[in-house]
N, C-alpha and C positions, 0 to 999 in steps of 0.2 A: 229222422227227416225222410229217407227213405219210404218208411213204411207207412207214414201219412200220404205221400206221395202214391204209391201201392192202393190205399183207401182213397182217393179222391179220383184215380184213374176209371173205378166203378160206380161212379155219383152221378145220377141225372138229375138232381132237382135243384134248379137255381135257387131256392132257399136254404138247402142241408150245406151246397157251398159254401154261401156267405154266410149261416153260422159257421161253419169251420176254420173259414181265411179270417173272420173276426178274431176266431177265438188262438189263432196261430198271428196274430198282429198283437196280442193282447199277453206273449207269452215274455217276450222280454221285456217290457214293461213292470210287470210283475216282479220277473228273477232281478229287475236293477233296480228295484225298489224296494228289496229287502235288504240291501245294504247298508247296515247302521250301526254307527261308532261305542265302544263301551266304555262307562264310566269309569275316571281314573281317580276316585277320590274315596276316601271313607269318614264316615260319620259318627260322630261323636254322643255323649249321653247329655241331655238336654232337661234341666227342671227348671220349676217357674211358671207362674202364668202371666201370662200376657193375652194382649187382646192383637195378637199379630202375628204371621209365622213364621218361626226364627229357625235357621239352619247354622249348624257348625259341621267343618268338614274339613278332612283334612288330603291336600292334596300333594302329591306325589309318588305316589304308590306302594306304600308301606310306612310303617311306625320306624323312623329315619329320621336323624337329624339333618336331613337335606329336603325333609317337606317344606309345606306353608300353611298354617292357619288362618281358617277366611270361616267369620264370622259375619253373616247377611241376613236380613230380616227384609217381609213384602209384607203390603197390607192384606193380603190374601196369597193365594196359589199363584202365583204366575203374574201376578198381579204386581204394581209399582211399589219399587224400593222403600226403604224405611231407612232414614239414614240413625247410623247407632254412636255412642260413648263407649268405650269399653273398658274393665278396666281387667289387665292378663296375671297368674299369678301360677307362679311352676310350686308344687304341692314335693315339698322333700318329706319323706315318712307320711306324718301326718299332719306336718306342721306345712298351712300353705306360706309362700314367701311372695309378695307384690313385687314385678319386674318392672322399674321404674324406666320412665322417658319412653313407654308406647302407649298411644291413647287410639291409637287409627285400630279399623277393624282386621287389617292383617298382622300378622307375626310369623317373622321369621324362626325355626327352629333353628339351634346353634349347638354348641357341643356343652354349651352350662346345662342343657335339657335333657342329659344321656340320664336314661335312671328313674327319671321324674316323670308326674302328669303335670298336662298345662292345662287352666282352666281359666276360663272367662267369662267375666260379671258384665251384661250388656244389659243398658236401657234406652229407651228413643233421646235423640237427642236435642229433639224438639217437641217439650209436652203440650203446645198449642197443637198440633196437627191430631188430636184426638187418639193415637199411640198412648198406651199407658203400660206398665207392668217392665219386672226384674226378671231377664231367665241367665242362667247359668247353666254351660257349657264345658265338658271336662271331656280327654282325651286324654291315651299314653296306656303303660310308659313306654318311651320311647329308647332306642338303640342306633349303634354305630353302623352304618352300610356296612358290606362285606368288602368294599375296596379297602375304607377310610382302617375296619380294621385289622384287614392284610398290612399295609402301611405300619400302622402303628405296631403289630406283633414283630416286623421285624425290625425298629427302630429298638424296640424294648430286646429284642433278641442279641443287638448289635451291640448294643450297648450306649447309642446316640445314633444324632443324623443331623443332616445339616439342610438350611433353608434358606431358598432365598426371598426377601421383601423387598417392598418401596417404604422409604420417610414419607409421610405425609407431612401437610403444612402443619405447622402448631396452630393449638387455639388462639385467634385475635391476629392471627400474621395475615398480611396483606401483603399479594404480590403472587407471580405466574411462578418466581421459583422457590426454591426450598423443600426441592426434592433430591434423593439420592437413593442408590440401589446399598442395601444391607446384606449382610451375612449373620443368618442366628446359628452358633453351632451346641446343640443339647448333649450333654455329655452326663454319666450318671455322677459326676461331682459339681459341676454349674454349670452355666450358660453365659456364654460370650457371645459379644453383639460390636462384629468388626465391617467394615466399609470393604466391598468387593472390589476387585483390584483392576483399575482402567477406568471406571466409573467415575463420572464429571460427580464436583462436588460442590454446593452452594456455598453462597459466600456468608461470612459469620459464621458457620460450623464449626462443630469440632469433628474430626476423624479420626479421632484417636480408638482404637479399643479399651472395650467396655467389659469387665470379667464379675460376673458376681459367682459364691456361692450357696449352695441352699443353706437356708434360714426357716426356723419356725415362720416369718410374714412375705420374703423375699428369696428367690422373685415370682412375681404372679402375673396370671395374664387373665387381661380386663377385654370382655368383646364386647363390641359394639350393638348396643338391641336392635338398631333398625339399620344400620347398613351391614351385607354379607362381607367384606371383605378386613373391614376395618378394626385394629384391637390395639389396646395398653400391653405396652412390656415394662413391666414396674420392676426397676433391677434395684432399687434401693430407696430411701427417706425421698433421696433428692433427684435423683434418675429415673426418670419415666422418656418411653423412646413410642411416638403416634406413629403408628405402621399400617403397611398395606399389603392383605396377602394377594400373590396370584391367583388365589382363586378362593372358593368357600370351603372344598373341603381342605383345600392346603391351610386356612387360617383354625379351622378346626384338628387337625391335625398336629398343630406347633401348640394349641393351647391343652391338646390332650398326652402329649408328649412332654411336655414341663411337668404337668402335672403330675404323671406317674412318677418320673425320675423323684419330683421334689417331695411327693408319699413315699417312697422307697427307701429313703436318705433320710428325709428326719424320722420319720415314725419306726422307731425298733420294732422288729420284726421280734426279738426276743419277749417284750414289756407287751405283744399282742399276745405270740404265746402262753407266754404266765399268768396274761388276766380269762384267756381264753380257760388255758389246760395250767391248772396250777401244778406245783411239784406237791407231790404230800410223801412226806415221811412215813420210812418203813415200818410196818405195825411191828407191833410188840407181842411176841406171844402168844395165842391163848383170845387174842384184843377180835373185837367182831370189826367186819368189813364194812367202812363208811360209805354212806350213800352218793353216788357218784354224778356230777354235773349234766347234765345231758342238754345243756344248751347252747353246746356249738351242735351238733348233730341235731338239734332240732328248725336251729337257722340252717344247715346245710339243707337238710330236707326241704325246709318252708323256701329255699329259694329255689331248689329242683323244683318244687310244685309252682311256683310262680311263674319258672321259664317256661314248664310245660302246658301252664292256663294261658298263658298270653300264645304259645304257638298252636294250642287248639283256637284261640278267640281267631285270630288270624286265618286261620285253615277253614274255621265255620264263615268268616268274612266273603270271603274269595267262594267257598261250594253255593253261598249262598247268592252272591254275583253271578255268579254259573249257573244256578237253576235260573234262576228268574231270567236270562238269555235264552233259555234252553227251551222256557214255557214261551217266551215271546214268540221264537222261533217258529217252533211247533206250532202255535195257534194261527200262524200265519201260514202254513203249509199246509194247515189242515183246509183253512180258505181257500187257498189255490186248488186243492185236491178234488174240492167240490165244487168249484167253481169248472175245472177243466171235465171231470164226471159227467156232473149235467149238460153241458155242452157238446162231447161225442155221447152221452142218452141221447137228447135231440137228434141230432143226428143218425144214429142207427136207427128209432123209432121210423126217421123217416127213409130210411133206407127200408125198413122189412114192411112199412106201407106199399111203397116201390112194388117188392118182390112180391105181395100178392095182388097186386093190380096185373102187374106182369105175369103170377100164375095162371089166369083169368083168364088170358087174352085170347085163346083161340087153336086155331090147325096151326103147326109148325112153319116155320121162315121158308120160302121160294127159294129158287136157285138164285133170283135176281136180288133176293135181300141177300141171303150168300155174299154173292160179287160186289155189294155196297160195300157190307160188313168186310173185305176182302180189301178193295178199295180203301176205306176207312183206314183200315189199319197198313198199308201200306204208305201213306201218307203220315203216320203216325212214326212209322220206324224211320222213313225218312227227315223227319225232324229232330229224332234224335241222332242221325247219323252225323247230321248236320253242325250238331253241339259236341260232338266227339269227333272233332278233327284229329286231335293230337294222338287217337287210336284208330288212324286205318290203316296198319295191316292188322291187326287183330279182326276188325271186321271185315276184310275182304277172306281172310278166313273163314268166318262165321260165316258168308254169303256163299263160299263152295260149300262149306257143309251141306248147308239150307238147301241149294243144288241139287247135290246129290242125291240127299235126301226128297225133293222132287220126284226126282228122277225117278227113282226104288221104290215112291209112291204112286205111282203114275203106271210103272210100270205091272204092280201087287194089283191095287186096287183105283182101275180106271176109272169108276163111276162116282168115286166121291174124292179126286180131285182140290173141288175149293174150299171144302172142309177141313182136308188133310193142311193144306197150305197155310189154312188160319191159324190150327192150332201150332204151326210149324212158326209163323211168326210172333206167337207170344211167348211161346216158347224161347226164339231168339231176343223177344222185346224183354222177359227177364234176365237174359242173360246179361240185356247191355243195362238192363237196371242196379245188378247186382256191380259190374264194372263200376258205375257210375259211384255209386256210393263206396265203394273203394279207393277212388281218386279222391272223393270228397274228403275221405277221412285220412291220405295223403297231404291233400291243402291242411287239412286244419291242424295237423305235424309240423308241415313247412309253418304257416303261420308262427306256430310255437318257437322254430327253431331261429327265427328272424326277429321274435319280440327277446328270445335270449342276446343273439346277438345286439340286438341295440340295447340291454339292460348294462349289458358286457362296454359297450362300445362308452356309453353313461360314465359305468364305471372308472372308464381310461380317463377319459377326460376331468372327473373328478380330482385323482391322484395326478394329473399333470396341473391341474389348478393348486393343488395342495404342495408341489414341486415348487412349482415359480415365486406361490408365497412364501414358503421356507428360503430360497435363493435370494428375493427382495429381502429379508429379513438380514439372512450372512450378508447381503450389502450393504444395508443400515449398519449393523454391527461393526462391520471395516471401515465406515467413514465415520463413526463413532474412535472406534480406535485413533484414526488421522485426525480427528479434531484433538485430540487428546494429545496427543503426541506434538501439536501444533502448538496447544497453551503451554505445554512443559516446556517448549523453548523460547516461549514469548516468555515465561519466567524466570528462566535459567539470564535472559538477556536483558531483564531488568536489572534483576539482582546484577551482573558483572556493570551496566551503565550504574547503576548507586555504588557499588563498590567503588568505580572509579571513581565518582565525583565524588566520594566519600575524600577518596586518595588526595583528590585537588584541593578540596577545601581545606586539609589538614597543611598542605604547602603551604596554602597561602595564607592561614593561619599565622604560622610558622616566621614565613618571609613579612617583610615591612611592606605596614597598610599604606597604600598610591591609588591614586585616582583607577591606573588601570585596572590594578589588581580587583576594588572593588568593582568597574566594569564586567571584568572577567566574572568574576564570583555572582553577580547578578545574572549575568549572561547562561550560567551554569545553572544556578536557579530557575531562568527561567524554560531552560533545556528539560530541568528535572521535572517540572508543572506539566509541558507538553509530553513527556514519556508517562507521564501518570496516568490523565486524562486519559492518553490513547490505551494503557492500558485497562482501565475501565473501562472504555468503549467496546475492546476487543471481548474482556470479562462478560458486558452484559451479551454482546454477539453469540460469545459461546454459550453460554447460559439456555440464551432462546433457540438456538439449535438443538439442543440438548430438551428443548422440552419437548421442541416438534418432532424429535425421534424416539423421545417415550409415547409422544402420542400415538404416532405412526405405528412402533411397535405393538402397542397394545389394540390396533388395530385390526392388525393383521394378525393376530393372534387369535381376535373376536372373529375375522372372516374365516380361520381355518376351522373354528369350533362349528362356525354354521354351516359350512361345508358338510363336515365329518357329520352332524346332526342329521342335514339334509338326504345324504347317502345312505344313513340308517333308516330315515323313514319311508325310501326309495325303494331299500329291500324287503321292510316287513310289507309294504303297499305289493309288492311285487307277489308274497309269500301268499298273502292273503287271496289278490285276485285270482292267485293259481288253485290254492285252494279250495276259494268257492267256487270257479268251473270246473274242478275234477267232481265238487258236491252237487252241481247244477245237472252236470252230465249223468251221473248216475240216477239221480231223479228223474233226468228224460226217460232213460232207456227202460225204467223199471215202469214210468209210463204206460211207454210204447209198447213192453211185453204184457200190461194189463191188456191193454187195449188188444194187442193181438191174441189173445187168450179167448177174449167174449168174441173177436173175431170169428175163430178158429170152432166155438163150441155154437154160433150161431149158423157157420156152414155145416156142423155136422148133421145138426137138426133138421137140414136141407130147405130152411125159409129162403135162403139163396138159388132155390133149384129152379129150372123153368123146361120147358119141354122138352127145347132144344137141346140142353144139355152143357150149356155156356150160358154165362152173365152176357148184357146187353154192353154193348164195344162202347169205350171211350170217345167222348167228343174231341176231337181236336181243340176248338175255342176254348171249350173248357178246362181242358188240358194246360192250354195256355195262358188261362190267366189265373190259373192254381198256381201255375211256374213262376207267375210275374208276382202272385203274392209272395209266392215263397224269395222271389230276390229281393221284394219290398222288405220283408222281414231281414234274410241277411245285412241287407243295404245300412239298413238302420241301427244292425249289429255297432256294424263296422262305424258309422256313422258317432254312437256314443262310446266305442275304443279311440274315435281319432278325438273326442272331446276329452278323454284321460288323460291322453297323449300330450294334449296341449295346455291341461291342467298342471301335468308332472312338469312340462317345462316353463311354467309361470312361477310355480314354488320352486324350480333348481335357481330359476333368474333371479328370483327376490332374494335365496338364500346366498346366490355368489354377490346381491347388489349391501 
């Protein structure tokens, strides 16, 4: 900025400005318009013809059981939707298998799909609409995330682990309750399925514990194709328990953890060996060497070679997203390059028009242009003195110098005076130019150091939001606890009121039937009606408290995940914009030393020279409204950081709403 600044201080032609302050209004514009998001998705192999253009893709960022398949067809490029039938089918070996109960265009990946390709058969779903033709869609195989199988190495390490669920309602139940918190605990000899302990429990249950052990069929676990959370725990003929995980990979986690346990147990690890590597009997003598199996070592091999083709497919994926960003990049830097080129051309052309109009002109400058020229530029240093308030002793410094230096000129060489004087104030007018842009690049420090603080400040405020929902949460928890604690003694004092009118009824049994007695005994009955009722009343009370605090909790559970989300995209956002102005910055600068370069080699050639021996003085006006572009341009910096500003606080709002 500086050194444009520098080049504009020597410009007389009101055209060569206003190209420059265009093309300096024109530059952030540019640098925030090359801001553009990258694709998170990859794409699958696609055959078939059709008469329409079908995309399959798979989104979440690698071949994961935690992506989503989205399968979408337009009547053209860009062009309006085509709505499709689908039908999905996970390909084991080479045998495909149809994944029943999904017919919509997405599908959830689950942990049944570790191993496998999924592939999909789509056609228009409406053949009036002039849509016609079959493509098919194949993707995989796909693998465990690196958490899901952290988790699972040390469950298998440990020997078990233990999880917790929700009951869902059963199929055909009608009604708000019929839920209860579970305990599965996986152990490498079965799996128990016991009621966690304080946890309100519906009425008609059973809560008893449930133990099975592994079986060639039992137990197995059924997921759900189209909702993430939801899965069968099939403990036996007659026992199936509809469950709900906390989350997708914890319900793919309990289904991949049965799993191994219940391969580990039943399948002999000896009858793999033997049919693998048989035993063969010691030769005999003399007897020639039998030819030897080589077909485990040929599957160990063929599946080193498979892991290592799918992490080159992956590796050529990603270089390949990377170039085609790289060239996007490029071809738009190369725009600007030339765009900003031509623009100081222009301008220098009409700059060394200038300089030989002005070789041209005639006998050397008067004394009286002198003292203009003298004049001029004293009004020039006092405008900048004027904007550098915050350094005067530094320049009341500089103005003894300048003084003395007078003086010592004045005194050496009388007769040239306002010459001496001129060069003595551009002289000091660099100095306070180089000051200037040392402050400048001071401010843009501070800047830096107050957008950390408020990222910091962000920060606090996030984990104090994260604080009070955890605290809201331990207080649900404890009036969960007191309601529980509450029904245990409205039961305990049913039970002792039936005990005792058990007690009564057996007296008066006992003793001779009288009008009173039957009185009494009625009167007892109808005491036992009204302790019923009220206990059913109080029954469904707790019930629906009990729902409105699983609601709640799974609320606040939802608000902390989007918090914790939010946070993280606060930082890459953060990561990135710093980023790209450390990459913004260094494209100015290498600029500006272009530009100073053709500078520097067009005063050598002295197209800059004129008789006098000096460029012609800076205008003040123009001076000044080079400076008013140049804060138009700041202004407007700042102008689209405070529209970020207010972006980042729209998406913190929505994500705390």
């Amino acid at each position: 900025m500086q050194t444009l600044k520098d080049l504009t201080s020597s410009l007389g032609d009101n055209a060569s400005l206003q190209k420059l302050r265009d093309n300096l209004n024109d530059l952030p514009k540019r640098w925030l318009s090359r801001l553009d998001q990258p694709e998170d998705y990859l794409l699958g192999n696609v055959t078939g013809e059709c008469n329409y253009h079908f995309k399959f893709k798979l989104e979440g960022g690698g071949f994961f059981q935690t992506g989503v398949l989205v399968a979408s067809a337009e009547s053209t490029p860009g062009g309006l939707p085509v709505p499709l039938k689908c039908k999905w089918k996970r390909r084991v070996g080479d045998m495909p298998v149809e994944i029943p109960g999904v017919t919509s265009n997405m599908y959830q990946i689950s942990a049944d799909d570790v191993g496998t390709d999924i592939s999909v058969e789509a056609q228009p779903a409406d053949a009036d609409d002039g849509h016609h033709g079959v493509v098919v869609g194949e993707i995989g195989p796909f693998e465990l995330d690196p958490a899901t199988r952290r988790s699972l190495d040390n469950a298998l390490g440990l020997g078990g682990n233990r999880f917790t669920v929700m009951q869902s309602r059963l199929p055909g139940e009608v009604g708000a309750g019929g839920r209860q918190d579970l305990s599965i605990q996986v152990s490498t000899e079965g799996v128990r399925v016991a009621a966690v302990q304080g946890a309100g429990y519906a009425q008609g249950r059973e809560a008893k514990d449930f133990y099975a052990e592994y079986s060639p069929d039992y137990p197995k676990v059924i997921i759900h194709p189209l909702d993430t959370s939801k899965f069968q725990l099939v403990m036996s003929g007659s026992k199936t328990y509809h469950l709900i995980a906390l989350s997708r990979t914890s319900r793919d986690l309990i289904a991949l953890t049965i799993r191994c346990f219940h391969a580990k147990k039943y399948l002999s690890t000896a009858s793999i060996l033997q049919t693998l590597l048989p035993v063969q009997q010691p030769m005999a003598p003399g007897a020639s060497m039998p030819a030897t199996d080589a077909r485990l070592d040929s599957c160990i091999v063929l599946e080193r070679l498979a892991k290592e083709l799918n992490r080159a497919m992956q590796q050529k994926e990603v270089s390949e997203k990377v170039l085609r960003n790289t060239n996007h990049e490029k071809k738009q830097l190369q725009e600007q390059l030339m765009e900003t080129i031509s623009g100081f051309t222009e301008v220098i052309e009409g700059l060394q028009e200038q300089c030989v109009d002005g070789a041209g002109a005639g006998p050397p400058p008067s004394v009286d242009r002198l003292q203009d020229q003298l004049r001029e530029v004293n009004a020039g240093n006092q405008a900048l003195q004027a904007e550098l308030n915050n350094m005067r002793l530094h320049l009341d410094k500089l103005q003894q110098s300048r003084q003395a230096a007078e003086a010592r000129s004045r005194a050496n060489t009388p007769g040239a005076g306002p010459e001496a004087q001129v060069h003595q104030l551009k002289d000091e007018r660099d100095m306070l130019k180089a000051r200037l842009e040392e402050l400048s690049s001071n401010t843009s420090s501070v800047q830096h150091n107050k957008q950390e603080q408020v990222h910091t400040q962000e920060l606090k405020r996030l984990r104090q939001d994260v604080e009070s929902l955890h605290n809201q949460k331990e207080q649900l928890r404890r009036q969960l606890q007191d309601q529980d604690k509450e029904r245990q003694e409205l039961q305990d004092n049913f039970l002792y009121v039936k005990g005792q009118l058990d007690k009564v009824q057996m007296r008066k049994a006992q003793s001779s039937g009288s009008g009173d007695g039957q009185q009494e005994l009625q009167r007892h009955r109808q005491t036992l009606e009204a302790v019923t009722e009220e206990r059913n009343r109080l029954s469904m009370r707790l019930e629906a408290v009990l729902n409105n605090a699983e609601k709640e909790k799974a609320y606040h559970e939802q608000s902390v995940e989007r918090v914790m989300t939010a946070n993280g995209r606060l930082l890459e956002e953060r990561d990135r914009i710093a980023k790209e102005v450390e990459r913004l910055s260094r494209m100015y600068s290498e600029s500006v030393n272009q530009l100073q370069g053709g500078l520097n080699e067009t005063n050598a050639s002295g197209v800059f020279r004129t008789d006098s021996g000096s460029g012609p003085p800076a205008d003040p006006a123009e001076m000044a409204r080079v400076r008013s572009s140049l804060e138009e341009v700041d202004a407007d910096i700042r102008k689209r950081e405070q529209e970020n500003e207010s972006l980042k606080n729209r998406i913190r709002k929505l994500a705390v709403a």
